[in-house]
N, C-alpha and C positions, 0 to 999 in steps of 0.2 A: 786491447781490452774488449770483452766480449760486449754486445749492446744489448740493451735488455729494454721487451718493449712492453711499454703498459696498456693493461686491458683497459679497454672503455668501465667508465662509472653507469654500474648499469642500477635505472629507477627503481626503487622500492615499491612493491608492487601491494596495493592497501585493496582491504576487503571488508565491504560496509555489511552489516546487518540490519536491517530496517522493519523487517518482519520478527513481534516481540522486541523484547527491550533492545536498544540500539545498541551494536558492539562493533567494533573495528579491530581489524589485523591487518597487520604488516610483516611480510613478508612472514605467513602462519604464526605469528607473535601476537598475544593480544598485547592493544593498546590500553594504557588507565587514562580514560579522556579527562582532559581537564576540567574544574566545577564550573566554569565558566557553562551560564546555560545557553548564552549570545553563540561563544564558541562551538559547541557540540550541534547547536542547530544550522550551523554555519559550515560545519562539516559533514553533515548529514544534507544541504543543499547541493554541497561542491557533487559530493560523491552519484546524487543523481544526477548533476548538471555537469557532465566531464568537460574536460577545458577551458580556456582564460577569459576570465569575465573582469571586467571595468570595475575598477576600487567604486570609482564615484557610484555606480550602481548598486555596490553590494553592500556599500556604507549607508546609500541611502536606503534600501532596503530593510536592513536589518537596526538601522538605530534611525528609523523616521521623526521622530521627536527633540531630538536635537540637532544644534546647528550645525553645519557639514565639516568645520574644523572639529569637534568634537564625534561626528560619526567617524572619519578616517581615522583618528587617533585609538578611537574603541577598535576597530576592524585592524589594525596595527598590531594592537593589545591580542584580540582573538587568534590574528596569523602568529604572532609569537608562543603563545598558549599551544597551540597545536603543534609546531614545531618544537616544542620543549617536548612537547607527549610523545614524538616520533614520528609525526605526521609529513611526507613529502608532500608540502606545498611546493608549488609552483607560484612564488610571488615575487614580482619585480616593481617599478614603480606607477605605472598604468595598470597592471592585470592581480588576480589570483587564482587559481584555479591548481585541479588533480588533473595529471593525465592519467599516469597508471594504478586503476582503478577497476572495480566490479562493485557487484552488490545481488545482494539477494534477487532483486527485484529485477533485473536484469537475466538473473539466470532463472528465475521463473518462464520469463518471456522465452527465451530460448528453447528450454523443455517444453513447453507447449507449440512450439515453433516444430519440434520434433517428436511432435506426438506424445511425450512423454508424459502424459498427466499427471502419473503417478506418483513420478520426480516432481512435477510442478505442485502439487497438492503438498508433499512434505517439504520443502521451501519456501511456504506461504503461509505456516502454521503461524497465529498470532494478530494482532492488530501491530498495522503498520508505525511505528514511530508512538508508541501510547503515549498520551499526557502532554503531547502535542499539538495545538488547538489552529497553530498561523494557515493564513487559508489556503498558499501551498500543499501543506500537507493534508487537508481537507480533500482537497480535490483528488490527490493521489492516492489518499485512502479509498475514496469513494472509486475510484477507476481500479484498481484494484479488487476490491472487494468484490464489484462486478466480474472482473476476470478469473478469480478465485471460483465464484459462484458457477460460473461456467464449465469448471472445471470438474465441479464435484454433480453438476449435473452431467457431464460425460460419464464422468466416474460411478455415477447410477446406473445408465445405459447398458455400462460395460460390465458391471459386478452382480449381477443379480443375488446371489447370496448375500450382498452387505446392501444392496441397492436402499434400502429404507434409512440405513446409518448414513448413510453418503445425502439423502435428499433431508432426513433430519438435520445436517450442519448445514445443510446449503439455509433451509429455511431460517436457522439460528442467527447465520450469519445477517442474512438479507430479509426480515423477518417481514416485512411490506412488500415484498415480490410476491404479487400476485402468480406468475407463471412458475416460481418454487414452490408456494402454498398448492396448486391444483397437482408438481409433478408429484408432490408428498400424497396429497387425498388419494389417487390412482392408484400409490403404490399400497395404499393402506388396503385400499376398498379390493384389490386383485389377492391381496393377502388374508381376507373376510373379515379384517375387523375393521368395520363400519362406524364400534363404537367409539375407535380411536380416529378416525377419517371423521369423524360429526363434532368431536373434543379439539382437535385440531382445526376446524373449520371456522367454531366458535369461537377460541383465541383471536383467530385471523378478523373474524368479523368485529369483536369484540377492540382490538390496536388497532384495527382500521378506524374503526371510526372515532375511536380518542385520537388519534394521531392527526388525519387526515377530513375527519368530519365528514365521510363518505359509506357506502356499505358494499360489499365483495357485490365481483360482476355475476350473475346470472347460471355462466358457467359453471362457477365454481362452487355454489351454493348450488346446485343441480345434481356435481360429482359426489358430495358430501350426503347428499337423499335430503338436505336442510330445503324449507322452502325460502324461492327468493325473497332477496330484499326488494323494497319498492326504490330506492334509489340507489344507482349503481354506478360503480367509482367510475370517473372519467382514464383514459390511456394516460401516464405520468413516467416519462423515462427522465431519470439525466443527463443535464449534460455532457457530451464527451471532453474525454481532455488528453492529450498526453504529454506523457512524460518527456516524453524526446523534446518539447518546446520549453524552454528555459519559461516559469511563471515566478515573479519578482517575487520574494517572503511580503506578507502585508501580517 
């Protein structure tokens, strides 16, 4: 009798969107994620955080409020949920986690890793995870949006015909970035209108100082023909973060 040999079970291979509303596929299938919102943010952690992570961690994590026989039971509940949706977890009795996985956010990094801006700028269209508020996703948004902003200031460098479009979103985005509000006034003031460079300068001045209770540096109130303010904003970066270090949902 002839022998017949069977292929390996090969992973279902899941693809997060996290930029604009969250979506998922498998294996190019869209997923309908379950209503579970514990679930969907639980999946939307696994897929940044690849690899097996501790029940006890991710229950406490994610249902901090109750008692820990009751978080494992919920995180149970969510790994079943997503598995019914078509989700390859990787769940045993210590661990959960996705191996075979991507994401948006990922293949951003990449294309900029390769020069690609222009790829990375269309892959980053949207706010990360919206309507999202846990401080994980805070932070990622915030590192992100930074790196986005960087991009579309390349993207000005490189484009001169769109260069004002390109420093316009950057400003939108990041609208307290001092160093996007001066590369927008230059490109204004190089293009003769001053009186868009003075309108522009004025917003900035005007959310600076409801935001921040401070007033534009010196510079930048100079680039605009505006006269300076008498108090001018202190240096304010944030913190770095990355993604590649697992930060607990709070």
């Amino acid at each position: 009798m002839q022998s017949v040999t069977t292929a390996p079970t090969l992973a279902a291979m899941l693809v997060a969107r996290l930029f604009g509303e969250f979506a998922v596929e498998v294996d190019g299938a869209p997923v309908a994620l379950p209503a579970s919102r514990k679930a969907v943010a639980l999946l939307a952690w696994l897929a940044v955080h690849p690899g097996p992570h501790p029940r006890a961690r991710l229950a406490a994590g994610f249902w901090p409020d109750v008692v820990d026989a009751s978080a494992r039971a919920s995180l149970r509940s969510a790994v079943w949920a997503l598995r019914a949706a078509g989700v390859d977890l990787r769940a045993d009795r210590d661990s959960v986690g996705l191996a075979d996985v991507d994401t948006d956010v990922r293949a951003f990094d990449r294309l900029v890793a390769q020069g690609d801006v222009a790829g990375a700028e269309r892959v980053s269209r949207g706010e990360l995870l919206p309507g999202v508020d846990s401080e994980w996703v805070l932070r990622l948004r915030e590192e992100y949006e930074g790196k986005r902003a960087a991009v579309l200031g390349v993207l000005a460098d490189r484009d001169p015909a769109a260069a004002l479009d390109w420093a316009r979103q950057r400003v939108a985005l990041r609208p307290l970035d001092e160093t996007a509000v001066r590369a927008l006034l230059r490109l204004l003031v190089a293009a003769g209108d001053r009186s868009a460079a003075r309108a522009a300068y004025t917003r900035f001045a005007h959310l600076l100082r409801a935001e921040l209770g401070v007033a534009p540096e010196r510079e930048t109130a100079l680039l605009a023909g505006s006269p300076p303010h008498r108090a001018c904003r202190p240096k304010r970066r944030p913190a770095a973060w990355s993604a590649a270090t697992p930060s607990w949902p709070s």
